[in-house]
Structure formats: structure tokens, C-alpha cells
C-alpha positions as CSV (number, residue, x, y, z in Angstrom):
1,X,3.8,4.1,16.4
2,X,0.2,5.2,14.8
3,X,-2.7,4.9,16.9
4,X,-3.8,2.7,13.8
5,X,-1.3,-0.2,14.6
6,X,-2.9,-0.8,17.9
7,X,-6.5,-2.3,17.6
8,X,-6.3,-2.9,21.5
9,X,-8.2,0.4,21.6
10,X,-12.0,-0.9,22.2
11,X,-13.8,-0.1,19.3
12,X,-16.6,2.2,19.4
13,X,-20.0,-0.5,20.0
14,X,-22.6,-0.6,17.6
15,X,-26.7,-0.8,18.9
16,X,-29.0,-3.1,17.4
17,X,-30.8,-0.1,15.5
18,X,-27.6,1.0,14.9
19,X,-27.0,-2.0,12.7
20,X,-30.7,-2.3,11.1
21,X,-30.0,1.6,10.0
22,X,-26.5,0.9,8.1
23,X,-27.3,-2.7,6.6
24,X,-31.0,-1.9,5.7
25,X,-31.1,-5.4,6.7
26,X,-34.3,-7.4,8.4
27,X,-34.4,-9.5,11.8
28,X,-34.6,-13.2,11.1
29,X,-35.9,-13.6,14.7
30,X,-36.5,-12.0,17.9
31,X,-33.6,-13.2,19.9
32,X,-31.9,-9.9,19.5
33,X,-28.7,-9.2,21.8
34,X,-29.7,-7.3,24.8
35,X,-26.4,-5.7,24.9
36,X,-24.6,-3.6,22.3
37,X,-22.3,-5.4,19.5
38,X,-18.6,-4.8,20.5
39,X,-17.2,-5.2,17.0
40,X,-18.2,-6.5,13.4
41,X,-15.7,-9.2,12.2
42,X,-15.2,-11.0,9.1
43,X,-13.1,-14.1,10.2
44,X,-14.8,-16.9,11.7
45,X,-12.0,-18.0,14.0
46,X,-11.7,-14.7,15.9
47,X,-15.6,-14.6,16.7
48,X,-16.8,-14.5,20.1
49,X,-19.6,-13.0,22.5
50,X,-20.4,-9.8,21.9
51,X,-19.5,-10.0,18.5
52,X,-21.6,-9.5,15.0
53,X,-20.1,-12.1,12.4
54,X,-20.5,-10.9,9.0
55,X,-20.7,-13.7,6.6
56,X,-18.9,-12.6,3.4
57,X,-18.7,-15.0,-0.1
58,X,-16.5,-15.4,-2.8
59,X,-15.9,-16.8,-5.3
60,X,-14.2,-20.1,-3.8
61,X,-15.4,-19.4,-0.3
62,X,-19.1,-18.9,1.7
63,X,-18.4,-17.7,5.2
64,X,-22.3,-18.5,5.9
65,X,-20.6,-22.1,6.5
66,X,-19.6,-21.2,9.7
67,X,-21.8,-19.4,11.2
68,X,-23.5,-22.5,13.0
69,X,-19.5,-22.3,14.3
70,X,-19.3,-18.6,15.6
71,X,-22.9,-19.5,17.1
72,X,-21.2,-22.4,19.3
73,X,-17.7,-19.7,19.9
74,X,-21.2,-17.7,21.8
75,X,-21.5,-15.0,18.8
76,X,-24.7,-13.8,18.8
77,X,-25.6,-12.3,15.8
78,X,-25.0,-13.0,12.1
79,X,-25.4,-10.6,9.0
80,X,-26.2,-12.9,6.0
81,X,-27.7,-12.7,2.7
82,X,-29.9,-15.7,3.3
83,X,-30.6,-17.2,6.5
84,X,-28.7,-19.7,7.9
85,X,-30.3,-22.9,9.9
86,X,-28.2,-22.0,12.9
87,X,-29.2,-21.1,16.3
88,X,-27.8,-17.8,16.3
89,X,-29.8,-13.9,15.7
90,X,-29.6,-13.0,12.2
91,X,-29.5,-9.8,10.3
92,X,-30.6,-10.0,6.7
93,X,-29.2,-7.9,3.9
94,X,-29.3,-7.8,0.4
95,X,-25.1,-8.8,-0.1
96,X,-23.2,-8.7,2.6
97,X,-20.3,-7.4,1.3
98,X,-22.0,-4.4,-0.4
99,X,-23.7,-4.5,4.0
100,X,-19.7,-4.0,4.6
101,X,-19.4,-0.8,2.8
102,X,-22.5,0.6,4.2
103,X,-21.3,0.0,7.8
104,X,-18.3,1.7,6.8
105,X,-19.4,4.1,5.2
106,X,-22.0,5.0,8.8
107,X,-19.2,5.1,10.9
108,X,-17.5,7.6,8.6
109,X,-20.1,9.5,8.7
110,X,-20.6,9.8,12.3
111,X,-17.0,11.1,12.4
112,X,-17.5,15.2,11.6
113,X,-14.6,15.7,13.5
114,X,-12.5,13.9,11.2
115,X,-9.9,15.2,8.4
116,X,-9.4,12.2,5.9
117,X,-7.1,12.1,3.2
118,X,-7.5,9.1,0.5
119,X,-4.1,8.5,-1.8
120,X,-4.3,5.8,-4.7
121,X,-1.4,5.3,-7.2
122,X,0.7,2.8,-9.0
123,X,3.7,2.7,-6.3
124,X,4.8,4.6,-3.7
125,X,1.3,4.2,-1.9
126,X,2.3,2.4,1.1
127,X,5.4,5.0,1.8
128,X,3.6,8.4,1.5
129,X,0.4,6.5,3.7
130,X,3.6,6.3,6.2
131,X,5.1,9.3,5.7
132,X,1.3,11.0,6.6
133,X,1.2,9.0,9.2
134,X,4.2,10.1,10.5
135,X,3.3,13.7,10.3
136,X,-0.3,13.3,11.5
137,X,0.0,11.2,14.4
138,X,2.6,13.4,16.3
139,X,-0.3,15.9,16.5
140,X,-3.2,14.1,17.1
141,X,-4.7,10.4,17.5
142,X,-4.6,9.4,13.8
143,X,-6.2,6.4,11.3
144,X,-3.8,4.7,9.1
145,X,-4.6,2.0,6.9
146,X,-2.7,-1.3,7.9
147,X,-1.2,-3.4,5.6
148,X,-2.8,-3.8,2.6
149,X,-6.4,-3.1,3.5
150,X,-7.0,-0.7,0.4
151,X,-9.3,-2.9,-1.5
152,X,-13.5,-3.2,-1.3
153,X,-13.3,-4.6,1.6
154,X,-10.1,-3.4,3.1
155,X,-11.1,0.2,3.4
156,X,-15.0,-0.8,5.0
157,X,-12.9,-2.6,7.5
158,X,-10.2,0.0,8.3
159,X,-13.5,2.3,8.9
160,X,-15.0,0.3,11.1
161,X,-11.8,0.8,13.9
162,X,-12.9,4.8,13.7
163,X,-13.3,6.1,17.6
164,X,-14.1,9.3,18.7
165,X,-10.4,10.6,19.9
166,X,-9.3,10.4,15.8
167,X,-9.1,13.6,14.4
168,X,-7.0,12.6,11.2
169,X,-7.7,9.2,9.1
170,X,-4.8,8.5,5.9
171,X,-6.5,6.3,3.5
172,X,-5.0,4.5,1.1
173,X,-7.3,2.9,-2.2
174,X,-6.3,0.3,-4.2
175,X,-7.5,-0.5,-8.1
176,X,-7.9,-3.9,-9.0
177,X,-10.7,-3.2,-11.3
178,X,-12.7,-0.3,-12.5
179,X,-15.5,1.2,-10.4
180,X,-13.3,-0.2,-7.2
181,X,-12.0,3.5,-6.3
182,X,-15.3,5.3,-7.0
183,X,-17.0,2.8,-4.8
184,X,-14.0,2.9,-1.6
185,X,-13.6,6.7,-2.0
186,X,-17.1,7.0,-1.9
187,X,-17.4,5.1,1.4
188,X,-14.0,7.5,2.8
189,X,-15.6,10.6,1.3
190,X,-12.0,12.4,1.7
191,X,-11.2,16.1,2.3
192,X,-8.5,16.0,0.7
193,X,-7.3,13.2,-1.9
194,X,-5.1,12.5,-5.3
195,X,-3.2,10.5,-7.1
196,X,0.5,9.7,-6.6
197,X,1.6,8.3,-10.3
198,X,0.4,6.2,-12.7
199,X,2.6,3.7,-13.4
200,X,2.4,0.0,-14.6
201,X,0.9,-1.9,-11.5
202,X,-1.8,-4.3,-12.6
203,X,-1.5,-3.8,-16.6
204,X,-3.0,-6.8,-17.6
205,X,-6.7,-6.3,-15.8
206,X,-6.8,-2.7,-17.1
207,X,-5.6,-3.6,-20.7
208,X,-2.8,-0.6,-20.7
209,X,-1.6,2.8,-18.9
210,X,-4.8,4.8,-19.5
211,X,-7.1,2.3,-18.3
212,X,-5.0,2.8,-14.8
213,X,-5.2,6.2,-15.2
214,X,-8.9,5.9,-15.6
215,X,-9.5,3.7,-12.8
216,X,-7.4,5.6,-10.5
217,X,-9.0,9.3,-11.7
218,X,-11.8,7.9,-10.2
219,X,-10.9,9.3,-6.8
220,X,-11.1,12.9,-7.6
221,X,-15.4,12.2,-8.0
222,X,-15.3,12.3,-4.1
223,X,-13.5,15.0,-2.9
224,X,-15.0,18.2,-0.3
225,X,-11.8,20.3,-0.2
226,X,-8.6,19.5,-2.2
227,X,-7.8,18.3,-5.2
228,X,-4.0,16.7,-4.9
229,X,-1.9,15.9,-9.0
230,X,1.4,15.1,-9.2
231,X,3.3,17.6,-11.7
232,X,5.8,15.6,-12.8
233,X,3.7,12.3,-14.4
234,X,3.2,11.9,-18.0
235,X,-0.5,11.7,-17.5
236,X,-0.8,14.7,-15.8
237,X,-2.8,16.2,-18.1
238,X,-5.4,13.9,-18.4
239,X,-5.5,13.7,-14.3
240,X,-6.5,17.4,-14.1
241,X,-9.3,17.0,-16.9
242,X,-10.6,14.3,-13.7
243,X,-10.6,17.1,-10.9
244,X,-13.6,18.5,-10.1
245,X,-12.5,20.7,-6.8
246,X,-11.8,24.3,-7.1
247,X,-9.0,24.1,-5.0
248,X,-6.2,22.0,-6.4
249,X,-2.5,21.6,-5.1
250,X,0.1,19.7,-7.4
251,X,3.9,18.2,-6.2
252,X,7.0,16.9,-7.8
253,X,9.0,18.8,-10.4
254,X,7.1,21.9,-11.9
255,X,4.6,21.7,-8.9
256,X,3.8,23.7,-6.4
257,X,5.3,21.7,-3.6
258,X,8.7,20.2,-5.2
259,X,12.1,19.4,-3.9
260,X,15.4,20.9,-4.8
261,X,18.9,21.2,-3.4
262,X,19.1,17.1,-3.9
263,X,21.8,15.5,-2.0
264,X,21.0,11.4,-2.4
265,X,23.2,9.7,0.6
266,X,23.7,5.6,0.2
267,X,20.2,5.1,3.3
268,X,18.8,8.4,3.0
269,X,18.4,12.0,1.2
270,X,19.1,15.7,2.1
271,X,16.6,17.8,0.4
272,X,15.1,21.4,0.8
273,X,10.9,21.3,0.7
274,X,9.8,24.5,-1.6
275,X,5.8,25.2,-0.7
276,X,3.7,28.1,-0.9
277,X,4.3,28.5,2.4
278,X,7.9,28.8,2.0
279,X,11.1,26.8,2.2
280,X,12.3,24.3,4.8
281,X,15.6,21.8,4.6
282,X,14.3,18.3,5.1
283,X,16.6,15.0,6.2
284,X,15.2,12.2,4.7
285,X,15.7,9.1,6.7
286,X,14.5,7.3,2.9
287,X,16.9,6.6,0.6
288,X,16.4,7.0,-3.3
289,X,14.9,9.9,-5.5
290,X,11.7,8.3,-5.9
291,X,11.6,8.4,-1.7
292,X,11.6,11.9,-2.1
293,X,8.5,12.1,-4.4
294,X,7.1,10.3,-2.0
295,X,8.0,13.0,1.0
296,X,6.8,15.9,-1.8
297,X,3.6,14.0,-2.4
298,X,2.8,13.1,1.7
299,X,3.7,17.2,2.1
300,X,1.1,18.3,-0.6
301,X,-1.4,16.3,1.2
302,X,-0.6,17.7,4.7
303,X,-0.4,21.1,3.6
304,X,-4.2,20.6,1.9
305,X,-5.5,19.9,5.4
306,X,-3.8,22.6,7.2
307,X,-0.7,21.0,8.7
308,X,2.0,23.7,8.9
309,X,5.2,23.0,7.2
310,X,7.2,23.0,10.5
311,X,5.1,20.2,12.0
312,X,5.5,18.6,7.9
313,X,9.5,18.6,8.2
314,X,9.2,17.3,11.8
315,X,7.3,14.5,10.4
316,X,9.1,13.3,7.8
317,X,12.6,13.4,9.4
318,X,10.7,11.2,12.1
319,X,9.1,8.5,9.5
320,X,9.9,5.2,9.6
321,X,9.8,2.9,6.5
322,X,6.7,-0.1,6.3
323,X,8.3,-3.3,6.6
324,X,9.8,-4.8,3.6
325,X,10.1,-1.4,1.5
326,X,13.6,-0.5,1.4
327,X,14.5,-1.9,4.8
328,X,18.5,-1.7,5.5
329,X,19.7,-4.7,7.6
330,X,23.6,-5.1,8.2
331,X,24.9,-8.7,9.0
332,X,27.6,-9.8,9.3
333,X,30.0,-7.3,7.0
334,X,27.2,-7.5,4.2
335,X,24.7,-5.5,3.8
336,X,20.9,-6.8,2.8
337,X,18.3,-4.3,1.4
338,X,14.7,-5.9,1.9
339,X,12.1,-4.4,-0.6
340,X,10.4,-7.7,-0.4
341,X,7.0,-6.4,0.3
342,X,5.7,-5.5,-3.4
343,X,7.3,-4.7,-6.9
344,X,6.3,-3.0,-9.7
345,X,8.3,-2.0,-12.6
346,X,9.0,1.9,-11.8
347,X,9.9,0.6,-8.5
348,X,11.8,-2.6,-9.4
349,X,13.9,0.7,-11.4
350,X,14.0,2.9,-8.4
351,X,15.1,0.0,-6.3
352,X,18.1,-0.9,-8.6
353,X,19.2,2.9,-8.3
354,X,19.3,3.0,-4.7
355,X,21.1,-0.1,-4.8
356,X,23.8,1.3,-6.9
357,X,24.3,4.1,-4.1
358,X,25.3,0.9,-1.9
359,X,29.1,-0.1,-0.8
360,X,31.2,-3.0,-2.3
361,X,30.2,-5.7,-4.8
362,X,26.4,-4.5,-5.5
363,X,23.9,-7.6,-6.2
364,X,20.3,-7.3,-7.2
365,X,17.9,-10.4,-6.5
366,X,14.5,-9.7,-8.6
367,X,11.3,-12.1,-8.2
368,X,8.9,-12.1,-11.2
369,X,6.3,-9.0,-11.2
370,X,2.6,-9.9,-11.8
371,X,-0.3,-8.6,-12.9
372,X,1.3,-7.8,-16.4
373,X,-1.4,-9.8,-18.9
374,X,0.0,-10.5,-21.7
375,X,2.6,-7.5,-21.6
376,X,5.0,-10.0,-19.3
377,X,7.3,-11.4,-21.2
378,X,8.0,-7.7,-23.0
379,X,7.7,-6.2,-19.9
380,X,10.3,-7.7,-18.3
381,X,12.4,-8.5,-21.4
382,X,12.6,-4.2,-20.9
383,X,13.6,-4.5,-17.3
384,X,16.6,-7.1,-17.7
385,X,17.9,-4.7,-20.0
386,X,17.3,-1.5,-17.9
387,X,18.4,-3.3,-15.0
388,X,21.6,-4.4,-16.3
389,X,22.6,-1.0,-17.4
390,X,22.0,0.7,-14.0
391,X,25.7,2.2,-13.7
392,X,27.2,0.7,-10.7
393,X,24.9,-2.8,-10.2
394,X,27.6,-5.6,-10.0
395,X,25.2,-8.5,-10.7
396,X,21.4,-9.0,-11.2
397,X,19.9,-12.3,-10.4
398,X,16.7,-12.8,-11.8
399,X,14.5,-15.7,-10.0
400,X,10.6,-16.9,-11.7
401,X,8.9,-17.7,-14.6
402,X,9.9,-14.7,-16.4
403,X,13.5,-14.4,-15.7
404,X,14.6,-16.1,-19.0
405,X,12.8,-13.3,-20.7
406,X,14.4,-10.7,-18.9
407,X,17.8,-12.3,-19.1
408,X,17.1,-11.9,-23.1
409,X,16.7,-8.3,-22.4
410,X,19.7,-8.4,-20.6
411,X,21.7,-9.8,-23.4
412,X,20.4,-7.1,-25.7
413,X,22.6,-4.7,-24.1
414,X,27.1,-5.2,-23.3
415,X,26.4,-6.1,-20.2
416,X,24.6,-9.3,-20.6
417,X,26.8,-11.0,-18.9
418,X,25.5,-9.2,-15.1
419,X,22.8,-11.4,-15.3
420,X,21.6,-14.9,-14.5
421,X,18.1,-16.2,-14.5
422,X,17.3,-19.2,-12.4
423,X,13.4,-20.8,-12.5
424,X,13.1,-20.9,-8.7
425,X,14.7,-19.8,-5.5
426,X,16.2,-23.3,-4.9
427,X,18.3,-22.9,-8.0
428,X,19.1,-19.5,-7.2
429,X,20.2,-20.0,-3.9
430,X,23.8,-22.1,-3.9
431,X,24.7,-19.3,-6.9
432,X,24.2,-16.4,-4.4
433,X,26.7,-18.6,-2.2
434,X,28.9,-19.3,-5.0
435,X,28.9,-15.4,-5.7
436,X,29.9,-14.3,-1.7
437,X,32.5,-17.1,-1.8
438,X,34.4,-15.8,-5.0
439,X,34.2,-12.2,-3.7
440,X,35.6,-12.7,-0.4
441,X,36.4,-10.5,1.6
442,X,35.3,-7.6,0.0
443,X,32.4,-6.0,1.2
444,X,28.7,-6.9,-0.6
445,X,25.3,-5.3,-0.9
446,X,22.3,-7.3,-1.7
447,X,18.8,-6.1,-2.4
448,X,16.0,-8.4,-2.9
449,X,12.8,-7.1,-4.6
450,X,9.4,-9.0,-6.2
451,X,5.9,-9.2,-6.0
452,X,4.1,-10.1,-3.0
453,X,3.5,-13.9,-4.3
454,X,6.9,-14.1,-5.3
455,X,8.4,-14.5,-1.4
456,X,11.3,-13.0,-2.2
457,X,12.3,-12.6,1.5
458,X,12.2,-16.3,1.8
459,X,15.5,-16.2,-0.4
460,X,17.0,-13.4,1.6
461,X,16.7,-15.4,4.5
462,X,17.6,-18.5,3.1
463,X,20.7,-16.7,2.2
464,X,21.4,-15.1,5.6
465,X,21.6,-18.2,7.4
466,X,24.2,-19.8,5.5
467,X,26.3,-16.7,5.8
């Protein structure tokens, strides 16, 4: 387990001054906490004494609403934007969510000791953040980010859980918009950083491929050491114009750190690790070709900071998978693949392959994937039909708004017939009965993959219970 999952660790206390110096903020009043501030915290409900509440707004919400409320829970301080008729000692800054970042960005920097490595790309993000985890943390206490905290405020707030015994942090940035990943990796200011791929995750807000490629190059503006490239991508070209480091190390097929001697197993992969500094067998406890990317891409990284390959191999062969990404679970005599967590399209294809490695009648449940603009419905017309042509895939059961379009791109191909679209998981549901009952009793393989919002693991274990 990472020393990052565990925020029982007391965090390191903030002073008054302390506070005043990060924000650049003004004192509403004099009735300053005589002790120090045990933690900065964002959610109301969790606030207490010894707490500072930072009062964030969107654009449907205005947390200074309840800081009359964290005042009553006995929290005595507030950082605002504009002060707040509460009994409570308040900090004043400009925007308090641009205040996040800049304590984030002081606790960083307080942190010499530290190695950080920042990783953004299109999919595979969460898996290689693992992977370094993995590899990091069996050597020393080590920072990973948690779930999805990647975004502007994710990666302030993943800072902010920095203590002195961390000697390695992983960082992993997210794009939602341009300017996003110049402002995060400027708060991480990494060591050693990259891009994984650049793939087709959130299409629609960058208007196409090369805006994603721009928004993600944005990264390599921040880097001290290392620049990190993937090989392999068809845009890495126009990632290396983006580096500016002298030192640059690239993985996957061509690279300098790339995998060969691939043996793909049905839940996991036999591989042998080329580096410059030498050769090493690895076993994979990942299943699927794009896992091993993944292992190539968290070994570049390592390597960049100085980890030697023995304590890389070790690493990976100890790694264990983020819930919901290619998850095996055997019940009963079927087998169920969750990949619930996220989908994009290169992965919604990587999932189908692994799926085909699988035993018995082979079934793929797909949820909608979002974030596509106006691309959608072509978009997924394209994956019905790649999906249905997977050699080995049984049955493909597409579930959402789009699956009519994708079970048109389905019928573009012979094998139409593998597919049936259903509006909702209630519809789906009694077919993925029907299916088990007419197959009995050969053995079945499900995996169920969509985007977050989709709930996909709502069908799986809808389905489960009635087995």
C-alpha cells in the first residue's frame, strides 16, 4: 500500500505567517489562532478545530455559504475572497482557488528533498501512476496521487499531504482545458515528467487530436531534469518540438526503453524490459499489450530519476491494478472483468483485446464514452465496428445514448449480428440473463467498460446477483 493511501499520517501544520506568505492574503480581524493550522480543507462537513476552511466557488456552488457553519463545527479560520459576516478569523485573498495553488505550490517548495515525477496522457495515466507507485514506495515513503485528483484543484490538494519522510511524489495531471497542465505542472515543478499518448480522451473541449496534443505538451514547459516521449505515438514528432530539457528519455517501440520477447497470458504478460542499462525479464501481473506500454512508460520514468532497473522489475512484478481498471473477479464458474473506472476509445479497444484472451463464451458490456463533442455519434459508429471485429469477442452489448450508432457501425461489418444496443442498463440487464441461460453450462467471460458517468459497474453487479 502507498504511503499516499493513508492520510492518517498528521499532516505537516501550517503557522499563521505561514499562511499570510502563500495566499498573499490580508487579516479580516485580530482573532488569529494561537496555535498552528493542522490542515487546509475544502469540504465543509469535515471541518473542525484546528482546521483552515478554504471557501472555494463554482459555478453552481459558493462554499463561503458555510463558513458561518465550519465557525459553529469550532473552525477557526476561513480563507475567502470577500469576507463573510461570520464569527470566525478570516484570511483574504484575491480567488481562492488560484490561494489553492499557491499553498500548494509553498509546500512543494519546501520539499528539496523530494524527486517528483508528473505524467499526463490520454489513457493509461492512472496504471503507470500505479505502476511508479509500486516501484517507488518499496524504497522509500512515496506521494501518489489518489483517485482522480489530477485536475486544478486536485494536484494543490494532493500537495498539501507533502510531509518531511517523502522522498518520491508520482503526479498525475489531467487536461480538461488549455492552460490547465501549464498551471498544475507549474505548481508540481517535476524533475522528471512526459507524456504517455495522445489519444482521444476529451475531443470535443479541445476541438480534435492536436488540440490534446497541445494541451498536454504543455508539461514539458516545467521540467528540471528529464524530458520523458513515448516512441511509438503518432504525434511523437510534434511532442519532441515541445521539450525543452537537454536530457530526454523516450519508451515503447523504437525507444530507448521498449519491450520485446512478448508473451500475452489471458490476466497477465511475460515480457523482457530492454534499457540502456541493460536487459531484465519482467512478469507482468497486467494483462493486455497496452499494460505493457504502460510498464515501458512507468520504467522510463524511474530510470530518469535514478531507480535502478533491479529495484524497476521488482516493482512492477509487485504492482497491483487501481480499482476498476482491468480487475479479474471469478464467481461462480464465470468470469467478470471490471474496467468500470474510465473509458476512452484506445482503451475501450485495448479492453476488447484482452477480453478476447479470456476462456469460454467472451461478452463485452460497453457504456457510452463522453467528452466526444460533436465527433460521438462517428466516434462510436467506428468502435461498434472495431469492436465487433475483435477476433474472438462472442457478443458486444452496447448500453447509452450512443449505442444505436455504434450498433450501425456494427452492422457495417459481417458480424453485425455480435451486437445489440439497449438505451439503458435496465433494458440491458434481463438480455445478459437471457444470454447466460442459453449458454449454459459452458464457461463465460464478461468485461464491462464506460465512462465514469456511465456506472457501468452498477450493471455488473446487477448481473452478479442474479447469477
Amino acid at each position: 500500500m502507498h504511503t499516499s493511501t493513508t492520510t492518517t499520517a498528521a499532516l505537516e501544520p501550517w503557522s499563521i505567517e505561514q499562511l499570510q506568505q502563500a495566499t498573499q492574503g490580508y487579516w479580516l480581524n485580530d482573532k488569529k489562532p494561537d496555535d498552528q493550522i493542522k490542515r487546509i480543507l475544502t469540504d465543509s462537513r469535515h471541518a473542525e478545530t484546528g482546521d483552515a476552511f478554504l471557501a472555494l466557488k463554482g459555478e453552481r456552488f459558493d462554499a463561503h455559504d458555510f463558513v458561518a457553519q465550519v465557525a459553529d463545527q469550532g473552525c477557526q479560520l476561513a480563507i475567502v475572497s470577500s469576507p463573510v459576516d461570520a464569527d470566525i478569523c478570516q484570511l483574504v485573498v484575491e480567488d481562492t482557488r488560484l490561494a489553492l495553488g499557491h499553498l500548494g505550490a509553498y509546500r512543494r517548495q519546501q520539499h528539496s528533498q523530494l524527486k517528483v515525477i508528473a505524467l499526463t496522457g490520454s489513457s493509461g495515466k492512472t496504471t503507470t501512476k500505479e505502476m511508479l507507485g509500486s516501484i517507488l514506495s518499496r524504497l522509500a515513503p512515496t506521494l501518489v496521487t489518489r483517485g482522480n485528483l489530477n485536475n486544478d484543484l486536485g494536484v494543490p490538494m494532493m500537495l498539501l499531504e507533502l510531509r518531511a519522510e517523502h522522498q518520491y511524489a508520482v503526479m498525475e495531471l489531467g487536461a480538461s482545458h488549455r492552460g490547465e497542465i501549464d498551471y498544475t505542472a507549474n505548481l508540481v515543478q517535476p524533475h522528471v515528467a512526459g507524456i504517455i499518448n495522445i489519444g482521444t480522451a476529451h475531443l470535443g473541449e479541445f476541438g480534435g487530436r492536436d488540440g490534446i496534443c497541445q494541451a498536454k505538451s504543455e508539461i514539458y514547459a516545467h521540467i528540471s531534469e528529464t524530458s520523458i516521449v513515448p516512441a511509438a505515438d503518432d504525434y511523437a514528432e510534434t511532442i519532441r518540438q515541445a521539450v525543452s530539457t537537454g536530457q530526454v528519455l523516450s519508451f515503447g517501440a523504437g525507444g530507448e526503453v521498449y519491450a520485446s520477447e512478448i508473451e500475452l497470458q489471458s490476466q497477465s504478460a511475460r515480457f523482457v524490459l530492454n534499457t540502456p542499462q541493460g536487459a531484465k525479464a519482467v512478469n507482468l501481473p497486467f494483462a493486455g499489450e497496452h499494460n505493457i506500454e504502460n510498464a515501458t512508460a512507468a520504467a522510463a520514468f524511474a530510470l530518469a530519476i535514478g531507480i535502478s532497473l533491479e529495484d524497476i522489475v521488482a516493482g512492477l512484478e509487485q504492482a497491483v491494478g487501481a480499482k476498476g481498471r482491468l480487475n479479474f473477479i471469478q464467481h461462480k464458474e464465470f468470469l467478470f472483468i471490471d474496467d468500470t473506472y474510465n473509458a476512452n476509445l484506445t482503451s475501450m479497444r485495448a479492453a476488447a483485446e484482452v477480453l478476447a484472451q479470456q476462456p469460454g463464451i467472451r461478452v463485452m458490456v460497453t457504456g457510452d464514452i463522453g467528452e466526444l463533442g460533436s465527433a460521438a455519434a462517428m466516434e462510436h459508429y467506428k468502435l461498434g465496428r472495431d469492436l465487433v471485429s475483435v477476433k474472438g469477442l462472442n457478443f458486444v452489448v452496447a448500453v447509452g445514448e450512443f449505442a444505436p450508432a455504434a450498433q450501425e457501425g456494427a452492422r457495417s461489418t459481417q458480424y453485425g449480428k455480435k451486437m445489440q444496443a439497449f438505451l439503458n442498463q435496465e433494458q440491458a440487464l434481463p438480455f445478459l440473463i437471457h444470454l447466460i441461460e442459453t449458454h449454459q453450462p459452458q464457461p463465460m467471460s464478461f468485461l464491462f467498460k464506460g465512462s465514469r458517468y456511465t456506472h457501468m459497474e452498477t450493471l455488473m453487479a446487477a448481473l452478479m446477483e442474479k447469477l
